[in-house]
NUVEXKE-672962 format. One line per field, with one value per residue (C-alpha): x, y, z negated; residue in three letters. Coordinates in Angstrom, 3 decimals. Last residue first. Example, Ala and Ser with C-alpha at 12.3 -4.5 7.8 and 13.67 -1.06 7.14 Angstrom:
// NUVEXKE-672962
c1 [13.670|12.300]
c2 [-1.060|-4.500]
c3 [-7.140|-7.800]
type [SER|ALA]
// end
This chain:
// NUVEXKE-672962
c1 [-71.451|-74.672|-76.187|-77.199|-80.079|-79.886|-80.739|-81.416|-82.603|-79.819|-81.529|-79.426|-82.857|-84.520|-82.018|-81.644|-85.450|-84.871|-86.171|-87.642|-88.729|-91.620|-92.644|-90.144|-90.867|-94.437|-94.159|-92.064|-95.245|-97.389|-96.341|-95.430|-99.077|-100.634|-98.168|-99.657|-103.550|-102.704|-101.812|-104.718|-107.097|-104.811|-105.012|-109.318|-109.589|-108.489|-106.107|-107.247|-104.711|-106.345|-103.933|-102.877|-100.382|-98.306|-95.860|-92.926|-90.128|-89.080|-91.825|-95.009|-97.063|-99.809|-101.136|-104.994|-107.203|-110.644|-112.753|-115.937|-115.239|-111.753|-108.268|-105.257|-105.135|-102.556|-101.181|-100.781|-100.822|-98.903|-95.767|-97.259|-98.872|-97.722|-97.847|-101.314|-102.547|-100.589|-102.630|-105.492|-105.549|-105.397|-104.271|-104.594|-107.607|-109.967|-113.668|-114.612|-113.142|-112.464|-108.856|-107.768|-109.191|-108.317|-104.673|-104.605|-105.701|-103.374|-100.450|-101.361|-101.877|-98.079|-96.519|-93.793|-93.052|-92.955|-90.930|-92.242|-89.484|-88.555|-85.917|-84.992|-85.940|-88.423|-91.040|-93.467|-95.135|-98.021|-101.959|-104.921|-105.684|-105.621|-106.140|-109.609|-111.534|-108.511|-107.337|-103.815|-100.167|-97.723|-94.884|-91.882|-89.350|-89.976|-88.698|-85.677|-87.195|-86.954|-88.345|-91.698|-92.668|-90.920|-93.697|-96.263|-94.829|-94.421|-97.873|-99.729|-98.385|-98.828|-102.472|-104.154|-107.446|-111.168|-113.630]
c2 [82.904|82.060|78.518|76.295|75.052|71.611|70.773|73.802|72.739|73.761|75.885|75.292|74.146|77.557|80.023|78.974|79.191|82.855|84.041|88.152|87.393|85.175|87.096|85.862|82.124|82.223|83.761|80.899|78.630|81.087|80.630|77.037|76.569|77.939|75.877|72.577|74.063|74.067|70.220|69.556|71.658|69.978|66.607|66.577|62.994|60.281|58.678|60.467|62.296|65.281|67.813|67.980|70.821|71.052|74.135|73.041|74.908|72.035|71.207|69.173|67.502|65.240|63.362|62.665|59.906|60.384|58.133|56.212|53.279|53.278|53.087|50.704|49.362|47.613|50.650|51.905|49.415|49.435|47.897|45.330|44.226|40.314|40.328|41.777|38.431|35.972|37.906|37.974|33.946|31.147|33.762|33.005|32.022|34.564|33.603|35.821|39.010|41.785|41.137|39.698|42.194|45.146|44.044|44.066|47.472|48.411|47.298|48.571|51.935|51.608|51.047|54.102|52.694|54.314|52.898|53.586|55.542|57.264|59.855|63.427|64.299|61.408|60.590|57.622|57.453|55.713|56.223|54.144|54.050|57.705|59.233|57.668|60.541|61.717|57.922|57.812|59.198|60.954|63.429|64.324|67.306|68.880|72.264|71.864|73.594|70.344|69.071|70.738|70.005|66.485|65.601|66.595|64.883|61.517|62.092|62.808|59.348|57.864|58.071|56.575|54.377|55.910|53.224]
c3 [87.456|88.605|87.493|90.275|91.308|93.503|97.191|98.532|102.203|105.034|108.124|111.265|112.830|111.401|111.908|115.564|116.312|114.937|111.949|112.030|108.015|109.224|112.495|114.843|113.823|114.046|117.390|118.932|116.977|118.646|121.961|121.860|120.202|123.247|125.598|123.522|124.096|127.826|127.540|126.505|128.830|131.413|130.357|129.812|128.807|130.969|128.346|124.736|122.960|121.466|120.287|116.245|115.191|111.963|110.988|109.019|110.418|112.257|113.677|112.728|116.157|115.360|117.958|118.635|119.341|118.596|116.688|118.235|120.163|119.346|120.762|121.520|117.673|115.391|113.766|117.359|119.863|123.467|121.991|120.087|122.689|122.524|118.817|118.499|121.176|119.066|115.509|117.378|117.743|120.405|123.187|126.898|126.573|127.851|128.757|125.848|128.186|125.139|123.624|126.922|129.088|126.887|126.561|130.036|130.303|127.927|129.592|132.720|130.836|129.008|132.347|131.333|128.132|124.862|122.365|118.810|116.402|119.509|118.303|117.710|113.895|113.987|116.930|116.976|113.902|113.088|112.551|111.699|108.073|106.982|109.792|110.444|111.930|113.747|115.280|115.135|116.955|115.034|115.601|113.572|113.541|117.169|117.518|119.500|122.972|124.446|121.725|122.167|125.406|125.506|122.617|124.815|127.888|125.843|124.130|127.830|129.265|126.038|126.403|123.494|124.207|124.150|124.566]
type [UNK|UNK|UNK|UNK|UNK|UNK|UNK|UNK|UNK|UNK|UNK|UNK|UNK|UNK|UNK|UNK|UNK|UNK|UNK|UNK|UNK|UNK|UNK|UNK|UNK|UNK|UNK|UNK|UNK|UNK|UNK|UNK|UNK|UNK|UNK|UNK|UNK|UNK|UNK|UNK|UNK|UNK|UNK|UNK|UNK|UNK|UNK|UNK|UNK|UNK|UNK|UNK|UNK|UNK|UNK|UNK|UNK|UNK|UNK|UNK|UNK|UNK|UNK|UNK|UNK|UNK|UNK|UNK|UNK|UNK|UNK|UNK|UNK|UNK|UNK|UNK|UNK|UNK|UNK|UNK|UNK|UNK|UNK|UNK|UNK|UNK|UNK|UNK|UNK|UNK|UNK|UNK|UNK|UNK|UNK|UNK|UNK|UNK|UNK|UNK|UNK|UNK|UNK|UNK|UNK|UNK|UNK|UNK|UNK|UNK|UNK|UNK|UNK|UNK|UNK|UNK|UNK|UNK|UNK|UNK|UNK|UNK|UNK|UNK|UNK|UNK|UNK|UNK|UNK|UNK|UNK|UNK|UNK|UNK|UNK|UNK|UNK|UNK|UNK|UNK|UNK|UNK|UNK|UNK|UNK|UNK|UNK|UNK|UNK|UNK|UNK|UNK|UNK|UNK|UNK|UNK|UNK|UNK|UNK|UNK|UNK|UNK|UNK]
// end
């Protein structure tokens, strides 16, 4: 079973707001985006606390979900409840889809980065300073912006006529 690694989300998404690119990020299961995903970052914030014994608590949320001898709960909806903070649109991980976070900054560039607990942190997190560099590059090549330009950037909000 492949179950989301907060551990690796909190540092990725530290990564890239500490550099003030971050706008949103998103945590889910790639093969079934559409269904199991959920935000947990938004312009600056934790939308989805994080906490730091997040694999204990998935590892016991594995035992009582999976160990039939298990009582503890009367029905998945008690045991969802009680976890609520390690599950991600009502799910640890899967058996066969990959869990990845989705990273879109500021300027509007999107990057996804596996997200699996156990699975290959380094290569991962090497992938996240590639995208640094070329985001950073990104933003000196389109019309010479600066990172500053782009977070002080102010969306047109109506058109109006010239004088």
């Amino acid at each position: 079973m492949k179950l989301f690694d907060f551990k690796l989300a909190k540092q990725i998404i530290k990564q890239f707001d500490d550099l003030g690119m971050l706008k949103y990020a998103t945590l889910g299961m790639q093969e079934d985006w559409s269904h199991c995903s959920e935000a947990i970052w938004s312009n600056g914030d934790y939308v989805k606390v994080i906490l730091d014994n997040c694999e204990e608590r998935q590892d016991e949320y594995q035992n009582q979900r999976y160990n039939e001898s298990s009582d503890r709960y009367e029905t998945l909806t008690e045991l969802f409840g009680a976890y609520s903070d390690i599950l991600v649109a009502d799910i640890t991980g899967s058996a066969w889809a990959t869990p990845v976070i989705e990273v879109i900054l500021n300027d509007g560039q999107t990057f996804v980065f596996d997200c699996s607990r156990g699975e290959f942190t380094t290569d991962v997190l090497d992938r996240v300073n590639m995208a640094i560099k070329v985001a950073k590059y990104n933003l000196e090549e389109n019309d010479t912006r600066s990172l500053e330009d782009v977070q002080q950037f102010k969306p047109v909000t109506s058109c109006e006529k010239e004088s």
